[in-house]
C-alpha positions, 0 to 999 in steps of 0.5 A, spaced: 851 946 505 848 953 503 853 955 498 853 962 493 855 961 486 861 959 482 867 964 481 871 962 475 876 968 474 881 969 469 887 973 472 893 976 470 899 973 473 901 980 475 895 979 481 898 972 483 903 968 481 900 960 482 907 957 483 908 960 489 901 960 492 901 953 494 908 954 498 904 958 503 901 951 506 905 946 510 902 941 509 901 937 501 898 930 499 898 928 492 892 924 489 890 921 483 888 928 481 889 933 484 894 936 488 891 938 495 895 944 500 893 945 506 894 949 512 892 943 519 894 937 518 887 934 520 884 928 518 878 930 514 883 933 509 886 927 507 878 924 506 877 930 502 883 928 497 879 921 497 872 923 496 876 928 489 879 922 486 873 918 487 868 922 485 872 923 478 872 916 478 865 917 478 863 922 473 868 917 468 863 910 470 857 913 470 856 919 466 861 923 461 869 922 459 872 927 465 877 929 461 882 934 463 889 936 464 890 933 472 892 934 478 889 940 479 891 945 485 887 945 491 887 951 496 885 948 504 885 954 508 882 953 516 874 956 516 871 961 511 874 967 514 881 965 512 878 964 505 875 970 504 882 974 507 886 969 502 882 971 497 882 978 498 889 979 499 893 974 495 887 974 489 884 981 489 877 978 490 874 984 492 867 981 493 869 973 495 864 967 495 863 963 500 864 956 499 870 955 494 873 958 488 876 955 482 882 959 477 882 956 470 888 960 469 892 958 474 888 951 474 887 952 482 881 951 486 881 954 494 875 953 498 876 951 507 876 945 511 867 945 512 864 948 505 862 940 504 863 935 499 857 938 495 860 944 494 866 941 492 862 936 487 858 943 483 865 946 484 869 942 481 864 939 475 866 947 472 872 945 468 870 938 467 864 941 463 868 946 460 873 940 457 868 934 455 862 938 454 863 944 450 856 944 447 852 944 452 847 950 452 848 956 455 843 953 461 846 948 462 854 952 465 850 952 472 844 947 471 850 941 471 854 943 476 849 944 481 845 937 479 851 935 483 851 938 489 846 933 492 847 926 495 849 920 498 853 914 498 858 910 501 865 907 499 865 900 496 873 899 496 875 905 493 869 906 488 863 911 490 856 908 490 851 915 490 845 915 490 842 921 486 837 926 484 835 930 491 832 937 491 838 942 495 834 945 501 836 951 501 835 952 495 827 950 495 827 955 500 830 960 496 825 959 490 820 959 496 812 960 494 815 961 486 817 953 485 810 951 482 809 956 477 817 956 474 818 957 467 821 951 464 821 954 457 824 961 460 829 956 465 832 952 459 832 959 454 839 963 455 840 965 461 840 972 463 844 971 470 845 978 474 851 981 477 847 981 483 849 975 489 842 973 491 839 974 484 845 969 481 843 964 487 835 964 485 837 964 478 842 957 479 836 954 483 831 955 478 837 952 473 838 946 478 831 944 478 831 943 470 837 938 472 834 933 476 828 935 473 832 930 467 834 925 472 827 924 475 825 923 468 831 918 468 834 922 462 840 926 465 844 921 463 842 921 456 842 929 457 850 929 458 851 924 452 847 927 446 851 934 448 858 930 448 856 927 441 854 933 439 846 929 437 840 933 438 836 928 435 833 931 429 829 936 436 831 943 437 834 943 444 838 937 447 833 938 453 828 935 448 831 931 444 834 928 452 825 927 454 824 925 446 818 930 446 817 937 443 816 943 450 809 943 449 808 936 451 814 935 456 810 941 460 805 938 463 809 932 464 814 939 467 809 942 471 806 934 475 813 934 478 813 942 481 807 940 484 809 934 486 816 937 490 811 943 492 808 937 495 814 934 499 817 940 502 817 940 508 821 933 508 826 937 503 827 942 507 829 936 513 834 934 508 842 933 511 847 936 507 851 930 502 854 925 506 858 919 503 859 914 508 865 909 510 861 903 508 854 899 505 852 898 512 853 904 514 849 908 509 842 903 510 843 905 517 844 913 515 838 913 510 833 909 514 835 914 520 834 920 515 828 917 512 831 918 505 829 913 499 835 910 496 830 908 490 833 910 484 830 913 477 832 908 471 836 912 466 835 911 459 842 912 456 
Protein backbone atom coordinates (compact mmCIF):
# COMPACT_ATOMS: atom_id res chain seq x y z
CA UNK A 1 0.00 0.00 0.00
CA UNK A 2 1.45 3.35 -1.44
CA UNK A 3 1.57 5.65 1.50
CA UNK A 4 3.16 9.58 1.26
CA UNK A 5 5.21 10.18 4.51
CA UNK A 6 5.08 10.54 8.17
CA UNK A 7 3.84 13.49 10.04
CA UNK A 8 5.13 13.97 13.42
CA UNK A 9 3.51 17.12 14.80
CA UNK A 10 3.78 18.86 17.78
CA UNK A 11 0.61 20.69 18.70
CA UNK A 12 -0.79 22.95 21.24
CA UNK A 13 -3.19 21.54 23.33
CA UNK A 14 -5.02 24.67 22.32
CA UNK A 15 -5.75 23.14 18.84
CA UNK A 16 -7.17 19.62 20.38
CA UNK A 17 -7.51 18.38 23.44
CA UNK A 18 -6.27 14.26 23.43
CA UNK A 19 -8.59 13.36 26.13
CA UNK A 20 -11.37 13.96 24.36
CA UNK A 21 -10.81 12.85 21.01
CA UNK A 22 -10.87 8.97 21.51
CA UNK A 23 -14.47 9.82 23.11
CA UNK A 24 -15.49 10.32 19.50
CA UNK A 25 -15.20 6.69 18.53
CA UNK A 26 -18.07 4.13 20.08
CA UNK A 27 -16.06 1.44 20.04
CA UNK A 28 -12.53 0.51 22.14
CA UNK A 29 -10.07 -2.42 22.55
CA UNK A 30 -7.31 -2.61 24.75
CA UNK A 31 -3.79 -4.32 23.88
CA UNK A 32 -0.77 -4.85 25.04
CA UNK A 33 0.21 -1.84 23.85
CA UNK A 34 -2.00 0.51 22.51
CA UNK A 35 -5.17 1.70 22.97
CA UNK A 36 -7.46 1.28 19.72
CA UNK A 37 -10.75 3.59 19.31
CA UNK A 38 -12.70 3.17 16.29
CA UNK A 39 -15.56 4.13 14.62
CA UNK A 40 -17.32 0.26 12.99
CA UNK A 41 -17.25 -2.38 14.93
CA UNK A 42 -15.63 -4.97 12.19
CA UNK A 43 -13.17 -7.64 12.41
CA UNK A 44 -10.47 -6.34 10.82
CA UNK A 45 -10.00 -3.86 13.65
CA UNK A 46 -9.38 -6.26 16.26
CA UNK A 47 -6.55 -8.02 13.74
CA UNK A 48 -5.05 -4.73 13.46
CA UNK A 49 -4.86 -4.58 17.59
CA UNK A 50 -3.33 -8.33 17.26
CA UNK A 51 -0.87 -7.51 14.61
CA UNK A 52 0.34 -4.15 16.91
CA UNK A 53 1.30 -6.02 20.07
CA UNK A 54 2.72 -8.69 18.14
CA UNK A 55 4.78 -6.62 16.21
CA UNK A 56 6.05 -4.84 19.26
CA UNK A 57 6.93 -8.20 20.46
CA UNK A 58 8.78 -8.51 17.17
CA UNK A 59 10.82 -5.53 17.25
CA UNK A 60 11.88 -6.47 21.15
CA UNK A 61 13.15 -10.35 19.90
CA UNK A 62 14.77 -9.53 16.79
CA UNK A 63 16.15 -6.20 16.91
CA UNK A 64 16.12 -3.37 19.27
CA UNK A 65 14.71 -2.79 23.16
CA UNK A 66 10.98 -1.02 22.12
CA UNK A 67 11.09 0.75 25.07
CA UNK A 68 8.26 3.47 25.20
CA UNK A 69 5.59 4.91 27.60
CA UNK A 70 2.33 2.41 26.12
CA UNK A 71 -0.41 2.18 25.49
CA UNK A 72 -0.47 4.51 22.98
CA UNK A 73 -3.82 6.00 21.35
CA UNK A 74 -4.91 4.71 18.05
CA UNK A 75 -7.38 6.67 15.94
CA UNK A 76 -9.50 4.24 13.38
CA UNK A 77 -11.65 5.97 11.18
CA UNK A 78 -13.87 4.25 8.48
CA UNK A 79 -11.82 5.26 4.70
CA UNK A 80 -9.21 7.69 3.78
CA UNK A 81 -11.94 10.40 3.53
CA UNK A 82 -13.00 10.16 7.04
CA UNK A 83 -9.33 10.73 7.95
CA UNK A 84 -8.45 13.25 5.97
CA UNK A 85 -11.84 15.41 7.26
CA UNK A 86 -10.87 14.18 11.12
CA UNK A 87 -7.60 15.59 10.63
CA UNK A 88 -8.68 18.91 9.10
CA UNK A 89 -10.99 19.76 11.57
CA UNK A 90 -10.26 18.04 14.79
CA UNK A 91 -6.05 18.57 14.14
CA UNK A 92 -5.94 21.47 12.05
CA UNK A 93 -3.98 19.45 9.42
CA UNK A 94 -4.25 21.58 6.54
CA UNK A 95 -2.47 19.64 4.26
CA UNK A 96 -3.33 15.74 5.48
CA UNK A 97 -1.06 12.50 4.58
CA UNK A 98 -2.63 9.79 3.27
CA UNK A 99 -2.32 6.80 5.26
CA UNK A 100 -1.60 7.66 9.12
CA UNK A 101 -0.55 9.86 11.23
CA UNK A 102 1.33 9.93 14.61
CA UNK A 103 1.18 13.02 17.43
CA UNK A 104 4.24 12.69 19.88
CA UNK A 105 2.52 15.34 21.81
CA UNK A 106 -0.58 13.62 22.45
CA UNK A 107 1.15 10.02 21.97
CA UNK A 108 -1.70 9.26 19.68
CA UNK A 109 -1.62 7.83 16.17
CA UNK A 110 -4.74 8.12 13.41
CA UNK A 111 -4.84 6.24 10.47
CA UNK A 112 -8.36 4.25 8.57
CA UNK A 113 -9.50 0.78 8.32
CA UNK A 114 -7.52 -0.07 4.68
CA UNK A 115 -3.99 1.95 5.03
CA UNK A 116 -2.53 -1.57 5.64
CA UNK A 117 0.02 -3.14 8.21
CA UNK A 118 3.05 -1.77 6.30
CA UNK A 119 2.06 1.52 6.76
CA UNK A 120 1.34 0.95 10.52
CA UNK A 121 4.68 -0.88 10.80
CA UNK A 122 6.85 2.38 9.40
CA UNK A 123 4.33 4.68 11.38
CA UNK A 124 4.61 3.23 14.38
CA UNK A 125 8.79 2.41 14.35
CA UNK A 126 8.94 6.82 14.54
CA UNK A 127 8.43 6.95 18.40
CA UNK A 128 10.28 3.80 18.88
CA UNK A 129 13.25 4.93 17.27
CA UNK A 130 13.27 8.34 18.71
CA UNK A 131 13.09 6.55 22.61
CA UNK A 132 15.83 3.26 21.91
CA UNK A 133 17.85 4.96 19.20
CA UNK A 134 18.74 8.29 19.82
CA UNK A 135 21.79 8.33 18.10
CA UNK A 136 20.71 7.26 14.90
CA UNK A 137 22.25 9.44 12.03
CA UNK A 138 20.20 11.79 10.62
CA UNK A 139 19.45 9.18 7.35
CA UNK A 140 18.44 6.80 9.15
CA UNK A 141 14.66 8.96 10.73
CA UNK A 142 13.24 7.79 7.64
CA UNK A 143 15.48 5.12 6.22
CA UNK A 144 14.32 2.41 9.51
CA UNK A 145 11.03 2.99 9.58
CA UNK A 146 10.65 2.62 5.93
CA UNK A 147 12.91 -0.73 5.86
CA UNK A 148 9.60 -2.05 7.82
CA UNK A 149 7.21 -1.49 5.51
CA UNK A 150 7.60 -4.54 3.50
CA UNK A 151 6.86 -8.28 4.68
CA UNK A 152 5.31 -11.26 5.30
CA UNK A 153 4.65 -13.73 7.50
CA UNK A 154 2.37 -15.70 9.63
CA UNK A 155 1.16 -16.44 13.46
CA UNK A 156 2.85 -18.77 15.43
CA UNK A 157 0.52 -18.73 18.62
CA UNK A 158 1.02 -15.39 19.37
CA UNK A 159 4.23 -14.50 17.92
CA UNK A 160 5.05 -13.04 14.47
CA UNK A 161 7.39 -14.96 11.87
CA UNK A 162 8.23 -12.53 9.14
CA UNK A 163 10.31 -12.93 6.61
CA UNK A 164 12.26 -9.51 5.38
CA UNK A 165 14.03 -7.51 3.23
CA UNK A 166 11.70 -6.91 0.09
CA UNK A 167 11.89 -3.71 -2.02
CA UNK A 168 8.30 -1.50 -1.76
CA UNK A 169 6.93 -1.52 -5.54
CA UNK A 170 5.67 1.75 -5.55
CA UNK A 171 8.74 2.97 -4.41
CA UNK A 172 11.20 1.39 -7.14
CA UNK A 173 8.70 2.97 -9.31
CA UNK A 174 9.21 6.25 -7.91
CA UNK A 175 13.01 6.21 -8.11
CA UNK A 176 12.01 4.76 -11.70
CA UNK A 177 15.12 4.92 -14.55
CA UNK A 178 17.57 6.96 -11.38
CA UNK A 179 17.88 3.31 -9.13
CA UNK A 180 21.43 2.09 -10.65
CA UNK A 181 23.03 5.43 -10.23
CA UNK A 182 21.76 6.22 -6.68
CA UNK A 183 24.36 7.71 -4.55
CA UNK A 184 25.09 5.89 -1.52
CA UNK A 185 27.50 8.38 -0.39
CA UNK A 186 25.00 11.46 -0.57
CA UNK A 187 21.86 9.10 0.79
CA UNK A 188 23.64 8.17 3.91
CA UNK A 189 25.19 11.99 4.27
CA UNK A 190 22.57 14.70 6.00
CA UNK A 191 19.73 14.50 4.52
CA UNK A 192 18.12 17.37 2.92
CA UNK A 193 14.47 16.53 2.52
CA UNK A 194 11.91 19.01 0.90
CA UNK A 195 8.58 20.41 2.28
CA UNK A 196 7.24 19.33 -1.06
CA UNK A 197 5.30 16.02 -1.06
CA UNK A 198 6.31 14.10 -4.00
CA UNK A 199 10.05 15.05 -3.29
CA UNK A 200 9.77 13.74 0.36
CA UNK A 201 8.46 10.62 -1.03
CA UNK A 202 11.61 10.16 -3.37
CA UNK A 203 14.02 11.10 -0.87
CA UNK A 204 12.40 8.25 1.54
CA UNK A 205 12.58 5.70 -1.22
CA UNK A 206 16.19 6.49 -2.07
CA UNK A 207 16.65 6.20 2.22
CA UNK A 208 14.58 3.10 2.08
CA UNK A 209 17.21 1.46 -0.36
CA UNK A 210 20.17 1.92 1.90
CA UNK A 211 18.27 -0.18 4.83
CA UNK A 212 17.64 -3.15 2.91
CA UNK A 213 20.70 -2.61 1.31
CA UNK A 214 21.99 -3.47 5.09
CA UNK A 215 19.72 -6.35 5.27
CA UNK A 216 20.64 -7.86 2.00
CA UNK A 217 24.06 -7.55 3.42
CA UNK A 218 23.07 -9.22 6.53
CA UNK A 219 23.99 -6.31 8.43
CA UNK A 220 21.01 -4.19 9.53
CA UNK A 221 20.81 -6.05 12.80
CA UNK A 222 24.16 -5.15 13.68
CA UNK A 223 23.29 -1.36 12.06
CA UNK A 224 20.57 -1.05 14.86
CA UNK A 225 22.61 -2.46 17.68
CA UNK A 226 25.92 -0.31 17.09
CA UNK A 227 23.52 2.82 17.14
CA UNK A 228 21.94 1.63 20.82
CA UNK A 229 25.31 0.94 21.96
CA UNK A 230 26.16 3.87 21.06
CA UNK A 231 29.49 2.04 19.00
CA UNK A 232 31.01 2.87 15.72
CA UNK A 233 33.76 0.65 15.82
CA UNK A 234 36.55 2.93 15.42
CA UNK A 235 34.87 3.87 11.56
CA UNK A 236 33.25 7.19 10.79
CA UNK A 237 29.71 6.40 10.36
CA UNK A 238 27.49 3.21 11.88
CA UNK A 239 26.94 2.73 8.13
CA UNK A 240 30.51 1.64 7.86
CA UNK A 241 31.08 0.45 10.94
CA UNK A 242 27.70 -1.96 10.35
CA UNK A 243 29.48 -3.23 6.78
CA UNK A 244 32.99 -3.08 8.60
CA UNK A 245 34.61 -1.60 5.64
CA UNK A 246 35.27 2.28 4.61
CA UNK A 247 32.72 3.82 1.70
CA UNK A 248 34.99 3.42 -0.76
CA UNK A 249 34.97 -0.45 -0.51
CA UNK A 250 31.48 -0.87 0.50
CA UNK A 251 30.62 1.19 -2.99
CA UNK A 252 31.31 -1.32 -5.49
CA UNK A 253 29.70 -3.88 -3.28
CA UNK A 254 26.69 -0.98 -3.37
CA UNK A 255 26.38 -0.72 -6.83
CA UNK A 256 26.23 -4.80 -7.45
CA UNK A 257 23.22 -4.70 -5.61
CA UNK A 258 21.41 -1.70 -7.56
CA UNK A 259 22.06 -3.31 -10.65
CA UNK A 260 20.99 -6.39 -9.38
CA UNK A 261 17.37 -5.07 -8.30
CA UNK A 262 17.42 -2.87 -11.55
CA UNK A 263 17.47 -6.41 -12.86
CA UNK A 264 14.36 -7.81 -10.94
CA UNK A 265 12.08 -5.15 -11.50
CA UNK A 266 9.50 -6.43 -13.08
CA UNK A 267 9.09 -9.20 -10.36
CA UNK A 268 9.13 -6.33 -7.93
CA UNK A 269 6.77 -4.39 -9.26
CA UNK A 270 4.14 -7.59 -9.04
CA UNK A 271 4.92 -7.88 -5.63
CA UNK A 272 1.65 -7.93 -3.04
CA UNK A 273 1.11 -5.62 -0.29
CA UNK A 274 2.47 -6.89 3.29
CA UNK A 275 0.59 -9.68 4.27
CA UNK A 276 0.72 -11.94 7.86
CA UNK A 277 -0.98 -14.96 7.40
CA UNK A 278 -3.21 -17.13 9.98
CA UNK A 279 -0.83 -19.81 10.15
CA UNK A 280 2.61 -21.57 8.78
CA UNK A 281 0.46 -23.58 6.28
CA UNK A 282 -1.00 -20.86 5.14
CA UNK A 283 2.05 -18.35 4.50
CA UNK A 284 4.15 -21.53 2.24
CA UNK A 285 0.80 -21.63 0.27
CA UNK A 286 0.89 -17.49 -0.24
CA UNK A 287 4.69 -17.21 -1.12
CA UNK A 288 4.54 -20.07 -3.52
CA UNK A 289 1.25 -18.86 -5.00
CA UNK A 290 3.06 -15.22 -5.19
CA UNK A 291 6.38 -16.91 -6.10
CA UNK A 292 8.11 -14.91 -3.05
CA UNK A 293 11.47 -16.39 -1.61
CA UNK A 294 11.19 -17.09 1.85
CA UNK A 295 15.25 -17.22 1.88
CA UNK A 296 16.63 -15.20 4.37
CA UNK A 297 20.02 -13.28 4.39
CA UNK A 298 22.05 -14.62 7.72
CA UNK A 299 22.63 -11.26 9.87
CA UNK A 300 25.83 -10.93 11.57
CA UNK A 301 24.87 -9.54 15.14
Amino acid sequence: MKRILLFCLFLSPIIARPQVLPQQFPYHTNASYFDFHYKRNVPKITEIARFADGFVKLLNRDFFEADFDFPIQVLVLEDQNQFKQFLVKELQIDEPPSFGIYVPNFKLFATYEDSGLGTFAHEILHPLVERNLQDRPAWSKEGIPTFFEKFYGYWKGDDLIVIWGFQNPWRIAQIGTNLTHLNLREIISEPKLSTDFVAVEREESNLRMASVFLWNQGRFRRFLKLIAAHDKAGFPSYFEAAMEMPIDKIQPVWQSYLDEVAKQRTKILSLPVSTICNDEAAFQSFVKVNQISSEQPKQRE
